[in-house]
Backbone as CSV, one residue per row, in Angstrom:
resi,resn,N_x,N_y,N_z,CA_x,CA_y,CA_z,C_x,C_y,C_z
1,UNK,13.323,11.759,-14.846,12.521,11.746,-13.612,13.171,10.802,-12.601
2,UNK,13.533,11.441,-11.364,13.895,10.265,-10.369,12.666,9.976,-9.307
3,UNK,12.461,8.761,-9.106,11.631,8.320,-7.847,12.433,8.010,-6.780
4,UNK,11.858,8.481,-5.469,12.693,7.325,-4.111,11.697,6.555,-4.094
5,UNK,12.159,5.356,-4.249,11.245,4.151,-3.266,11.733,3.630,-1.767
6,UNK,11.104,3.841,-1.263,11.673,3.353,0.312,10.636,2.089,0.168
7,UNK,11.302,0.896,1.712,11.409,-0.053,1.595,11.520,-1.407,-0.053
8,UNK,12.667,-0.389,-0.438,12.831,-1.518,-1.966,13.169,-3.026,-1.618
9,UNK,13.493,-2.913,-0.049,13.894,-4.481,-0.686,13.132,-5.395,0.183
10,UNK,12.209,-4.774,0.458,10.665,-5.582,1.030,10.253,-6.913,-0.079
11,UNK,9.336,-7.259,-0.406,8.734,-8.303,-0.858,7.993,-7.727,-1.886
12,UNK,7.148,-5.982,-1.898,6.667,-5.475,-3.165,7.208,-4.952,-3.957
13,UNK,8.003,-4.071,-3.243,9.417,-3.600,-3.486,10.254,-4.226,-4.653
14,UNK,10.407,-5.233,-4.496,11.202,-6.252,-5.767,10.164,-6.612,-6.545
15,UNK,8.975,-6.827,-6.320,7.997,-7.292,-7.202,8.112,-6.012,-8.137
16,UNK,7.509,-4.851,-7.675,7.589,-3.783,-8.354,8.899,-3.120,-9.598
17,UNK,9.955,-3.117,-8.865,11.429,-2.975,-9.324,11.215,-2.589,-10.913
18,UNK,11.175,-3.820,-11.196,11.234,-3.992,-12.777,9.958,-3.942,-13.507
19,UNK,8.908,-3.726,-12.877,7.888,-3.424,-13.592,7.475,-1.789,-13.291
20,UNK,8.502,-1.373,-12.611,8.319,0.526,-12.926,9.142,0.712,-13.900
21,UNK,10.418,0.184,-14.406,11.537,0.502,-14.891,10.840,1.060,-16.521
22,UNK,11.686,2.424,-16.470,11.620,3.160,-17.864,12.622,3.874,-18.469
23,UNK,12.405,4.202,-19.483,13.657,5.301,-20.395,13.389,6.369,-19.460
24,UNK,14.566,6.719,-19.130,14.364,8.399,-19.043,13.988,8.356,-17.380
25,UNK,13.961,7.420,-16.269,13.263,7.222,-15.297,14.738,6.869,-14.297
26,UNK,14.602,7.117,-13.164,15.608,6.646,-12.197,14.973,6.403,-11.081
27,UNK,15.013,5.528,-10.624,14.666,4.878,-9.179,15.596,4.788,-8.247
28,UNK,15.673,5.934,-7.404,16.064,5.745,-5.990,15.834,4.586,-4.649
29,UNK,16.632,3.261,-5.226,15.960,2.857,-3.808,16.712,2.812,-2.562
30,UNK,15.424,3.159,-1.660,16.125,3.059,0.095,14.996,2.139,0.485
31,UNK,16.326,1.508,1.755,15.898,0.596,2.612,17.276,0.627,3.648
32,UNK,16.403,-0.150,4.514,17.476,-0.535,6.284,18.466,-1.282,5.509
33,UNK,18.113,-2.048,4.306,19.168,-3.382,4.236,19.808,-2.773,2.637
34,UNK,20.849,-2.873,2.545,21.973,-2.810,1.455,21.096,-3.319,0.601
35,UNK,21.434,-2.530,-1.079,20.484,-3.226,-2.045,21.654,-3.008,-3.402
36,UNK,20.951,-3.684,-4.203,22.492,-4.192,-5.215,21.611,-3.243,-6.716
37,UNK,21.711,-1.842,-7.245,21.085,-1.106,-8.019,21.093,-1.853,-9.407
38,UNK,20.165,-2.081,-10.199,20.110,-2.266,-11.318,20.150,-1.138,-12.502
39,UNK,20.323,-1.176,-13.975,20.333,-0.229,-14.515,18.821,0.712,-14.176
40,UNK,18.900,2.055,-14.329,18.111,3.043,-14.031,18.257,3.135,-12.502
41,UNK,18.674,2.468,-11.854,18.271,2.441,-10.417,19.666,2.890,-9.293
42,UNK,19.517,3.671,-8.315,20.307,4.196,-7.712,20.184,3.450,-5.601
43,UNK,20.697,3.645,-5.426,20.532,2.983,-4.046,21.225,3.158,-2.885
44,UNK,20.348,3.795,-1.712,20.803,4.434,-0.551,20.194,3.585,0.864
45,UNK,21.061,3.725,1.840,20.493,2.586,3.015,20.299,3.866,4.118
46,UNK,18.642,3.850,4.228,18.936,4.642,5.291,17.477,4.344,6.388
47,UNK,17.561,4.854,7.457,16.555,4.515,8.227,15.251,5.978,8.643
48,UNK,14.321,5.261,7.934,13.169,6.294,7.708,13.397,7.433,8.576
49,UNK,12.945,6.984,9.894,12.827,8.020,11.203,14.393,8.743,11.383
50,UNK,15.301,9.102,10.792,16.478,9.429,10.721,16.328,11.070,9.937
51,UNK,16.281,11.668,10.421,15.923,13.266,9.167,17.203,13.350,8.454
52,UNK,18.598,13.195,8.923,19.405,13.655,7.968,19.500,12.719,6.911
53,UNK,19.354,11.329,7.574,19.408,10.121,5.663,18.140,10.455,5.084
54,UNK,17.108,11.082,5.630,16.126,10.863,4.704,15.950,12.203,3.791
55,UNK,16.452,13.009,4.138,17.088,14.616,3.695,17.909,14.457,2.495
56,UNK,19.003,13.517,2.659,19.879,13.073,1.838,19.164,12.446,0.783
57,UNK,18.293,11.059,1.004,18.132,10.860,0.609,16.971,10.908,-0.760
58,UNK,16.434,12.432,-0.053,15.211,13.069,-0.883,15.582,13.655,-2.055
59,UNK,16.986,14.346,-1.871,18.368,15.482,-2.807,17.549,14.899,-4.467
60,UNK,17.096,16.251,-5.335,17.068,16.014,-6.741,16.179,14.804,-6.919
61,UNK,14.944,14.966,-5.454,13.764,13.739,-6.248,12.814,14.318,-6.757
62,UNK,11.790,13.756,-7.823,10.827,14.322,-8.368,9.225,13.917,-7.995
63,UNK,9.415,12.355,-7.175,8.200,11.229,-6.976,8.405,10.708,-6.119
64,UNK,8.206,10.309,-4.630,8.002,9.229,-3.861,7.392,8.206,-4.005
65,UNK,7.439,7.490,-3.945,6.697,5.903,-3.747,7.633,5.042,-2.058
66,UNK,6.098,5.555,-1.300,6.510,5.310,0.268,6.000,3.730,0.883
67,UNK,7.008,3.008,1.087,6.663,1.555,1.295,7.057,1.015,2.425
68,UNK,8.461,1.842,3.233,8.965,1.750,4.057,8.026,1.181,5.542
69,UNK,8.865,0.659,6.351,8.379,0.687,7.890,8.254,-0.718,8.100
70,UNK,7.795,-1.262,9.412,7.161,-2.492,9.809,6.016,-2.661,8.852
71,UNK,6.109,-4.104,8.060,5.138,-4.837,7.343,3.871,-5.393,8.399
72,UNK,4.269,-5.806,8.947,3.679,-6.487,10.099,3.035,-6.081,11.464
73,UNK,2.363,-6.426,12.489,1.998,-6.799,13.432,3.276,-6.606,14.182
74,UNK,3.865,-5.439,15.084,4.670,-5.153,15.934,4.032,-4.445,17.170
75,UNK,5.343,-4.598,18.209,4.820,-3.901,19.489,4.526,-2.435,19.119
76,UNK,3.708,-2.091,20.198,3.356,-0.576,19.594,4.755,0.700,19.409
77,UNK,6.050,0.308,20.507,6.600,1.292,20.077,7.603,0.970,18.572
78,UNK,7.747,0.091,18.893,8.652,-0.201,16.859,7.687,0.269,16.204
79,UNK,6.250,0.197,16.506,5.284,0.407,15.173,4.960,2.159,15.126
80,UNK,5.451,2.752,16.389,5.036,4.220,16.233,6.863,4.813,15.594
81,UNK,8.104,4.213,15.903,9.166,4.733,14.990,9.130,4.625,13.602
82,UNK,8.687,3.426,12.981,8.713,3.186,11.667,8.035,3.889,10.606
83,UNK,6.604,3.349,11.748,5.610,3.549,10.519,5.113,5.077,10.444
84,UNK,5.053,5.485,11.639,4.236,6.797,12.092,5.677,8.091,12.047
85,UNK,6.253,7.987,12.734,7.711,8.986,12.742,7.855,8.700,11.482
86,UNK,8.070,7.588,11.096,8.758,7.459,9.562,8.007,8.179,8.285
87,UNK,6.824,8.170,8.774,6.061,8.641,7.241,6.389,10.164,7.409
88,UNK,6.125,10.578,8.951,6.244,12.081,9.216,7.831,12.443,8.478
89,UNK,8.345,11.981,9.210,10.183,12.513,9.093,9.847,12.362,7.172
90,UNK,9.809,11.728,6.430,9.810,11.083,4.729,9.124,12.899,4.556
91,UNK,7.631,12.548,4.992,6.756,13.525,4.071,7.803,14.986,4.518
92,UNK,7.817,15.494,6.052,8.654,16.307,5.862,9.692,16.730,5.068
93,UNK,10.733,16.232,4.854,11.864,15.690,3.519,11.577,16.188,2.083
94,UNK,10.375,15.656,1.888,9.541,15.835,0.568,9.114,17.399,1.025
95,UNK,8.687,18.087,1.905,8.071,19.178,1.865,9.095,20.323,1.608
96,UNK,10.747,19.751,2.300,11.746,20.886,2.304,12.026,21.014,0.949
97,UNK,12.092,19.693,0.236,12.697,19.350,-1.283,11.941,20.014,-2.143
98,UNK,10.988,20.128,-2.048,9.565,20.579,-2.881,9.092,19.808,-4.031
99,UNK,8.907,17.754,-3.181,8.436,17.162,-3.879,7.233,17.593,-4.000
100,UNK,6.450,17.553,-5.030,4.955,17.176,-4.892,4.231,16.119,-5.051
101,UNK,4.883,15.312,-5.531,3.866,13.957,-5.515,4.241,13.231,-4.923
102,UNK,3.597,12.321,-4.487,3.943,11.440,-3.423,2.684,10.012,-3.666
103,UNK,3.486,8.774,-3.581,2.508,7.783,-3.602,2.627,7.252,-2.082
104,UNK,2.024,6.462,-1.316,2.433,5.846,0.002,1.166,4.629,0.316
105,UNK,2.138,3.434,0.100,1.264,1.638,0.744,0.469,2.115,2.135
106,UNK,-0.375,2.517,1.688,-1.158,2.005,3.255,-1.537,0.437,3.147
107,UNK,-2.662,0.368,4.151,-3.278,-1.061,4.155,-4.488,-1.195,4.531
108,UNK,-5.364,-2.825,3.496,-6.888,-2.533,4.214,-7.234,-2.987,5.373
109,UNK,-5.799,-2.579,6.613,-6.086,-3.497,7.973,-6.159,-2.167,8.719
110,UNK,-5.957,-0.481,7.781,-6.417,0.268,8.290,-7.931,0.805,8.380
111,UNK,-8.531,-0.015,7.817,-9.963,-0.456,7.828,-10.706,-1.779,7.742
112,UNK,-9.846,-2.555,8.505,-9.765,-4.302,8.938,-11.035,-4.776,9.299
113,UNK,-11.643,-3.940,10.400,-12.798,-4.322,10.745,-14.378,-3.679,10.015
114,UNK,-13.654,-3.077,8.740,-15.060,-2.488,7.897,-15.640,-4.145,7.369
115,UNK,-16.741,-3.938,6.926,-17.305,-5.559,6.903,-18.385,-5.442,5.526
116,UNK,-18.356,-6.311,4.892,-18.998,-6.322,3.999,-20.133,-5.610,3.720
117,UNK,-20.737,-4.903,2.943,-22.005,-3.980,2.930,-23.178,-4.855,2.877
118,UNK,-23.874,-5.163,3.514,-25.365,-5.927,3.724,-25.857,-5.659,2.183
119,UNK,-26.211,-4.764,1.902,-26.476,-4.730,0.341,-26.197,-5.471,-0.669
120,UNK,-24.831,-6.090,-0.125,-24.111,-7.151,-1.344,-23.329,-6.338,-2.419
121,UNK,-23.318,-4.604,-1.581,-22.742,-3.986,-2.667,-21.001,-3.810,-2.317
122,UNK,-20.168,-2.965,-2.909,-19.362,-2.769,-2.681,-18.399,-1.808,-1.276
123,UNK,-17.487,-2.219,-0.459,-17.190,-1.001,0.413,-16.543,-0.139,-0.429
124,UNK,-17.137,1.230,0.054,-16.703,2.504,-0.218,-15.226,3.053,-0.234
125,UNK,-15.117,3.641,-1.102,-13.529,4.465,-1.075,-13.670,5.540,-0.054
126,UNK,-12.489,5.285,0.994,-13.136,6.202,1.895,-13.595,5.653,3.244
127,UNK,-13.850,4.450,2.862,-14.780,3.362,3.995,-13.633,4.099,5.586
128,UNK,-14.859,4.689,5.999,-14.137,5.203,7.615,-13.111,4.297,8.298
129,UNK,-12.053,4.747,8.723,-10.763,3.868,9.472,-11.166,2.843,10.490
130,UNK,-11.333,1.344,10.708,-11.656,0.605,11.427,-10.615,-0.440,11.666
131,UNK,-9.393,0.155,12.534,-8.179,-0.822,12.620,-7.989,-2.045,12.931
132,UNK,-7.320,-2.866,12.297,-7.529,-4.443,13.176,-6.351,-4.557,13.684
133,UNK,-4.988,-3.949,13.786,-3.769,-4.212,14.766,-3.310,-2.619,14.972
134,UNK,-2.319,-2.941,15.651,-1.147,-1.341,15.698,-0.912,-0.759,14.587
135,UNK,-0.464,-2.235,13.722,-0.376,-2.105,12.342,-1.355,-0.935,11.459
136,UNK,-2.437,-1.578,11.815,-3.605,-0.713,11.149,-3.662,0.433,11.433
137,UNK,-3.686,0.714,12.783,-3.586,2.312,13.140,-2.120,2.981,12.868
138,UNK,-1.337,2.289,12.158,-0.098,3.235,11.799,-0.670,3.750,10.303
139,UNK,-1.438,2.692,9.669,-1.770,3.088,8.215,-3.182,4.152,8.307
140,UNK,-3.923,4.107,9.369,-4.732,5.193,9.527,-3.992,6.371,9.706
141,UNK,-2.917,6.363,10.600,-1.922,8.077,10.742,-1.156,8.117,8.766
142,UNK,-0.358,7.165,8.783,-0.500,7.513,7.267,-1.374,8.473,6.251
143,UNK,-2.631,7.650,6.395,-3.418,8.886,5.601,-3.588,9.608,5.777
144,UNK,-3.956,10.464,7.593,-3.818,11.110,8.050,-3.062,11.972,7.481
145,UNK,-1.953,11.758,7.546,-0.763,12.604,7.343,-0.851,13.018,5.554
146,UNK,-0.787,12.333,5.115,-1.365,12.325,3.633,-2.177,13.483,3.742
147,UNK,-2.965,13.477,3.880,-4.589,14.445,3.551,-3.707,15.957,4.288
148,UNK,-2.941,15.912,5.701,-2.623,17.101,6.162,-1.817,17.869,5.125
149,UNK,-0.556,17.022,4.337,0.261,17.294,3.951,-0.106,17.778,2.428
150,UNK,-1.396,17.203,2.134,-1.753,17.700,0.391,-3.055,19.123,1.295
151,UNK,-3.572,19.245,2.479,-3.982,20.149,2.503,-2.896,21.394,2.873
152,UNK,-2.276,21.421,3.390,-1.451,22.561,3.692,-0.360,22.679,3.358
153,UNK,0.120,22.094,2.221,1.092,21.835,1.616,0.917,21.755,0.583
154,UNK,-0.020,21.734,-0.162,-0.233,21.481,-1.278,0.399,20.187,-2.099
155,UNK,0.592,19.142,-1.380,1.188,18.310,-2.024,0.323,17.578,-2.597
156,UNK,0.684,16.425,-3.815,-0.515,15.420,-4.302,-0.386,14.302,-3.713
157,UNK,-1.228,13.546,-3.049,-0.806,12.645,-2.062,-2.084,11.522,-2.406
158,UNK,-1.571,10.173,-2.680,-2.514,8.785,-3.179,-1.458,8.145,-2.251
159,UNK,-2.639,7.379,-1.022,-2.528,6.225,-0.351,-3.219,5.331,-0.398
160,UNK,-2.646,3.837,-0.750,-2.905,3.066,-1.784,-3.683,2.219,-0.548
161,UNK,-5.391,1.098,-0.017,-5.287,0.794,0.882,-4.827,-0.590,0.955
162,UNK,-3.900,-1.262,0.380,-2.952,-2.559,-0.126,-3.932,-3.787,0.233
163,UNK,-4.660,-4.192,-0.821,-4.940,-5.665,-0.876,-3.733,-6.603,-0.465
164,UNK,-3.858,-7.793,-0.772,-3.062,-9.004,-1.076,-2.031,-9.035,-2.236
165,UNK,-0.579,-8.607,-2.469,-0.458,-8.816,-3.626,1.280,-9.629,-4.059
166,UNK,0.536,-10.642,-4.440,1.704,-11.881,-5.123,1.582,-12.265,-6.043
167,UNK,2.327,-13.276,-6.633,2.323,-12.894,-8.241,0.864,-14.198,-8.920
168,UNK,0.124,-15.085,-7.200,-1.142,-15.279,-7.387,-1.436,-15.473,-5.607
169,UNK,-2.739,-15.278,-5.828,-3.520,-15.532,-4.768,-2.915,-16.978,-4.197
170,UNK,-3.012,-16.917,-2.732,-2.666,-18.249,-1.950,-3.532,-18.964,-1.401
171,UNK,-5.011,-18.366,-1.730,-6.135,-19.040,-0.291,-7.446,-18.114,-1.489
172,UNK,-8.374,-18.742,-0.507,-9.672,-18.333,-1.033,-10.162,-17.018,-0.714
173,UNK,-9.555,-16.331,0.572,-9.999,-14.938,1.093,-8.844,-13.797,-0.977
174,UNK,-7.714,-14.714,-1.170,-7.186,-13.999,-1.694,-8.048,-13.946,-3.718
175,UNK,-8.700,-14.438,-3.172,-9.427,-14.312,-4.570,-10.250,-12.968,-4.993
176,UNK,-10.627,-12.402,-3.053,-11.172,-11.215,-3.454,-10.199,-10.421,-3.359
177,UNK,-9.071,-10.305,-2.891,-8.035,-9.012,-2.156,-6.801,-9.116,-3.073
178,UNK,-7.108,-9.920,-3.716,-5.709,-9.784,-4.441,-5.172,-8.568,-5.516
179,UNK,-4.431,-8.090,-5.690,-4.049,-7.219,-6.747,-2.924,-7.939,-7.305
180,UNK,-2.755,-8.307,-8.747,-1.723,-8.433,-9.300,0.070,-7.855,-9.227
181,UNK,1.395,-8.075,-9.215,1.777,-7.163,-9.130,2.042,-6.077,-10.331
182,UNK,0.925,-6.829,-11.354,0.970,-5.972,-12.795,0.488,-4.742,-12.648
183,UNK,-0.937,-5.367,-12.355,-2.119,-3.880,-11.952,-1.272,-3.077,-10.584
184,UNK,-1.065,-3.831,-9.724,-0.349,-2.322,-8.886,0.983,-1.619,-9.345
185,UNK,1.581,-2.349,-10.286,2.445,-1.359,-11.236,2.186,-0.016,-11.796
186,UNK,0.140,-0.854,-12.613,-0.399,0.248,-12.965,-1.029,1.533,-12.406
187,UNK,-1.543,0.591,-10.841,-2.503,1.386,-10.111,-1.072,2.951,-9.576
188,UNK,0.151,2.373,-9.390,1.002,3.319,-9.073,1.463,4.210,-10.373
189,UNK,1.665,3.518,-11.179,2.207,4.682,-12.469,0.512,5.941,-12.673
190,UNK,-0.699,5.241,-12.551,-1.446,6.581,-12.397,-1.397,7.420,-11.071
191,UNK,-1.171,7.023,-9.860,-0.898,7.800,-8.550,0.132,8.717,-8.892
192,UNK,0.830,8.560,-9.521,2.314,8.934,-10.010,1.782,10.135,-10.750
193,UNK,0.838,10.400,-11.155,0.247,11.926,-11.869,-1.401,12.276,-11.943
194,UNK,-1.588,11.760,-10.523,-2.677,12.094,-10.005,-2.863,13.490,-9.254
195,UNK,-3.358,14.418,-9.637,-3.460,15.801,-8.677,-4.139,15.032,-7.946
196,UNK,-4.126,16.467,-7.070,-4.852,15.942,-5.474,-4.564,15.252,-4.141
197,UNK,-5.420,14.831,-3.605,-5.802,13.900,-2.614,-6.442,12.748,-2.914
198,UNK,-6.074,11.421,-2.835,-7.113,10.384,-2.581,-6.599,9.352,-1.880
199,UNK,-7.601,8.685,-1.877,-7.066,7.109,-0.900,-8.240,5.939,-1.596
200,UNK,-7.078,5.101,-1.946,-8.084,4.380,-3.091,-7.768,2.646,-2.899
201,UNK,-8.880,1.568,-3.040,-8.108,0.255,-2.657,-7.418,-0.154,-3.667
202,UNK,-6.146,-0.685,-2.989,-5.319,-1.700,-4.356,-5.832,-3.105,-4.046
203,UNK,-6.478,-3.203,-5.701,-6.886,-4.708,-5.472,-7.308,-4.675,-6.944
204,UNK,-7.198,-6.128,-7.191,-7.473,-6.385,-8.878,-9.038,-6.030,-9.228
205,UNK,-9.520,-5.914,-10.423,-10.814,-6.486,-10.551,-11.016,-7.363,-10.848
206,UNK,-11.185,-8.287,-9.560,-11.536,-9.599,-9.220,-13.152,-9.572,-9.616
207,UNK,-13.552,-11.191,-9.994,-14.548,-11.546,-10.144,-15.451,-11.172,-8.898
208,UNK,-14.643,-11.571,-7.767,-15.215,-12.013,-6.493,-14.816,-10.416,-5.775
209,UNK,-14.135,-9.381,-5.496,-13.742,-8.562,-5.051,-14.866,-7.450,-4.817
210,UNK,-15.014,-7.497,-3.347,-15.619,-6.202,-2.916,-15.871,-5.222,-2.274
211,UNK,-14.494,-4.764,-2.512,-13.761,-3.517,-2.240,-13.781,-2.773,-4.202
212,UNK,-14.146,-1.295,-3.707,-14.521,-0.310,-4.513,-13.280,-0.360,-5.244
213,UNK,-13.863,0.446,-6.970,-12.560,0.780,-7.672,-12.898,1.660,-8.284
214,UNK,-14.074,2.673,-7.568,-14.010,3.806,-8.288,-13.301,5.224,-7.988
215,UNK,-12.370,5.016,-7.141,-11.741,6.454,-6.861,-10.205,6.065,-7.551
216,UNK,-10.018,4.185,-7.905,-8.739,3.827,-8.365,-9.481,4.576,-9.586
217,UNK,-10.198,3.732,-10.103,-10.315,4.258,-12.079,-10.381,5.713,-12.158
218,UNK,-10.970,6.552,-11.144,-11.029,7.929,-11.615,-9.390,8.545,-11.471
219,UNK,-8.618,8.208,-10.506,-7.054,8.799,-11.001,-6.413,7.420,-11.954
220,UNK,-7.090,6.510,-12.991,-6.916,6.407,-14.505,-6.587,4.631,-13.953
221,UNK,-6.602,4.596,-12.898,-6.170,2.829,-13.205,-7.265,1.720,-13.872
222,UNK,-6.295,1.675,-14.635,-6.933,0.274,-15.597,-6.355,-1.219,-15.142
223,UNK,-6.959,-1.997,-14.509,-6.773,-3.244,-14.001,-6.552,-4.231,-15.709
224,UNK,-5.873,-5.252,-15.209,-6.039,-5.926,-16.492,-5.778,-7.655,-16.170
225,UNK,-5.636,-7.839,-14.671,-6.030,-8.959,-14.559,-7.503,-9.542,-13.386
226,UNK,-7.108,-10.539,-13.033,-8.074,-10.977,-12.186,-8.179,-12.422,-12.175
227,UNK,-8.220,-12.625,-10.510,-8.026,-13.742,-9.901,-8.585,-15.410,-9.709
228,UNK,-9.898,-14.499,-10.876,-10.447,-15.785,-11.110,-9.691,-16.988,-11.688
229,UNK,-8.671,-16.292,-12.352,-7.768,-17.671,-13.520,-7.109,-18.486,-12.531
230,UNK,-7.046,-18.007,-10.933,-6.427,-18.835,-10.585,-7.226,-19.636,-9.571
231,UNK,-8.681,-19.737,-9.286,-9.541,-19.705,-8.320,-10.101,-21.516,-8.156
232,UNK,-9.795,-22.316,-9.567,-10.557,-23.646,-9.962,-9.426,-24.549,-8.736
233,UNK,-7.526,-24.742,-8.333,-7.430,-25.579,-7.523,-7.587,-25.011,-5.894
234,UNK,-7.622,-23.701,-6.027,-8.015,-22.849,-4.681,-9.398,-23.728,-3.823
235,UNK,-10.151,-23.673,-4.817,-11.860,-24.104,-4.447,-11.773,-25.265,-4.327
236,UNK,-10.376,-26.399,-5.473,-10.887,-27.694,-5.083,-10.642,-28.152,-3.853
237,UNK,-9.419,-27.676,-3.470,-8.967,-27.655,-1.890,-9.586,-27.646,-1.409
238,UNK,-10.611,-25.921,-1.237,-10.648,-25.682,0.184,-12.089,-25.457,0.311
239,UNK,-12.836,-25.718,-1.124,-14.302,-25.310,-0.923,-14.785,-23.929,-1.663
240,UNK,-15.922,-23.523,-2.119,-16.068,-22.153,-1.758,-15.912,-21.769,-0.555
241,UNK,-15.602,-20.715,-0.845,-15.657,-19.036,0.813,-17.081,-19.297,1.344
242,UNK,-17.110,-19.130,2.285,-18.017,-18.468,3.459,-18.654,-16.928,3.347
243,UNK,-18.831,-16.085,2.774,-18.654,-14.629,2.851,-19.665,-13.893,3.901
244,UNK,-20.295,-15.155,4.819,-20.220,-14.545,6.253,-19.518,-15.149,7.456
245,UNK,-18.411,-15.755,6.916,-17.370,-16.054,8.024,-16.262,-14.858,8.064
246,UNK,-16.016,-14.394,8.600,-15.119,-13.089,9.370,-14.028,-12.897,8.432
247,UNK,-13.349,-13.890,8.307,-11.988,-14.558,7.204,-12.561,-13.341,5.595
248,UNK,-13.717,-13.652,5.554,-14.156,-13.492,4.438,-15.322,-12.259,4.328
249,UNK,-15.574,-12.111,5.365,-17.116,-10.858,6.217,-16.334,-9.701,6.157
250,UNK,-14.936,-9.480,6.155,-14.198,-8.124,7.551,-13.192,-8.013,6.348
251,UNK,-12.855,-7.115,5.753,-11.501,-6.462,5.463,-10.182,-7.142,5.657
252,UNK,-10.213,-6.854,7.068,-9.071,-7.325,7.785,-8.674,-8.896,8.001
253,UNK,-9.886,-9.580,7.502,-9.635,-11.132,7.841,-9.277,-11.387,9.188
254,UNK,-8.318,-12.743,9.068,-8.035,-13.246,10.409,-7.383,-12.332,11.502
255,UNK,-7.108,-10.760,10.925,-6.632,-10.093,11.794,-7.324,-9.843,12.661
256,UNK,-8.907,-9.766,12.624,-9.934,-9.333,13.166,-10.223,-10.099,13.850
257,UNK,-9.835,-11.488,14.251,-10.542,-12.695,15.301,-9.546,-12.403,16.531
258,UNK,-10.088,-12.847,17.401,-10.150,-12.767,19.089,-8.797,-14.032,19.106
259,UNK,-8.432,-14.858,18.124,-7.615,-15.609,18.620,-6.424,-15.432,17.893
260,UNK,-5.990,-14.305,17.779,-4.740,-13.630,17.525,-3.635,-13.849,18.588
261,UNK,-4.466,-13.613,19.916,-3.978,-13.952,21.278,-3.703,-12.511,21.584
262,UNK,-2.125,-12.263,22.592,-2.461,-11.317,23.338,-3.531,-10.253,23.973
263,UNK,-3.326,-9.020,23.573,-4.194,-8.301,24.095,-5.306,-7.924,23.187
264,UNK,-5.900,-8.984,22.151,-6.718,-8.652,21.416,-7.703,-9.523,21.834
């Protein structure tokens, strides 16, 4: 089985690397920046929004795993080549090749400003698109594109909506958002043979976490850590959370405050 991973040499990208690695498995990775292949692993530099590298670079794949584009908070037109052309130009690629599966990082800043459920219950899988940057609305066309491409295309398409994920939480908001990079190893090896359509949050099952995990567990992810183990010098620092301060109220966190500056 070969996978492309685009953006491999991002920050999850390497986290991931070696915790996909299998017998019998080859990992394609692409990225803008030169990458040095490890065993199983193959490696092409090409730039998403480009149709002929990404054509090339699709040749004899069986799986996407789409990571590529601006990470960040960019002006709107870098953020409509990367993220938005880029997913289009990729999924196209995959449609000539006749991938069918496809995994692709969205983010929960494509629903930044969804806000805690008054209930005290969990947000929904699904929770309607509420962007908190450009950023966010590139990961809303993402799914977008996702859902078009498994409806009329029949492709299987899981967009992941990306918690926090390092190898621990850094702050107290990350106690709820965090995903391990174990569990999103896992949460991707089930996307990886998921029929269908879905869009599901990546995030551990945290003690404190409340963002849904029932559309993750139904395409089979089994979480197996959680952030509490790391939560006792977090708190001595900084206190408990607030969980009606915004940081901690909103999805999106500090993306969502007015003092971002510019035009927000």
């Amino acid at each position: 089985m070969r996978i492309l991973m685009t953006g491999a040499a991002g920050k999850v990208g390497t986290l991931l690397r070696p915790r996909l690695a299998r017998a019998g498995r080859t990992i394609r990775l692409s990225d803008l920046l030169p990458l040095e292949p490890g065993p199983g692993e193959e490696a092409v530099t090409a730039d998403l929004a480009d149709e002929a590298a990404m054509s090339e670079a699709m040749k004899d794949v069986d799986a996407v795993i789409h990571m590529g584009g601006q990470s960040r908070e960019h002006p709107w037109a870098d953020i409509v080549r990367a993220n938005m052309d880029g997913t289009h130009v990729l999924l196209e690629a995959a449609r000539r090749e006749g991938v069918r599966q496809v995994v692709m990082m969205g983010s929960h800043h494509a629903a930044g400003f969804q806000a805690r459920p008054a209930s005290g219950g969990e947000l929904p899988d699904y929770a309607f698109p509420r962007p908190d940057t450009f950023y966010g609305v590139s990961k809303v066309v993402m799914e977008a594109l996702g859902s078009l491409y498994h409806d009329r295309f029949g492709m299987n398409v899981t967009v992941i909506r990306l918690g926090t994920c390092d190898e621990a939480p850094s702050d107290t908001r990350g106690l709820a958002t965090w995903i391990s990079p174990g569990d999103l190893a896992r949460l991707l090896e089930a996307a990886l043979t998921a029929p269908g359509h879905h869009i599901v949050w990546g995030v551990s099952d945290n003690t404190r976490r409340w963002w849904s995990l029932e559309e993750a567990r139904a395409i089979g992810y089994v979480s197996e850590d959680d952030s509490e183990a790391y939560a006792g010098p977090l708190l001595a620092e900084h206190g408990e959370p607030d969980p009606d301060a915004p940081v901690h109220h909103r999805a999106g966190g500090v993306f969502t405050l007015n003092e971002l500056g510019g035009s927000w």
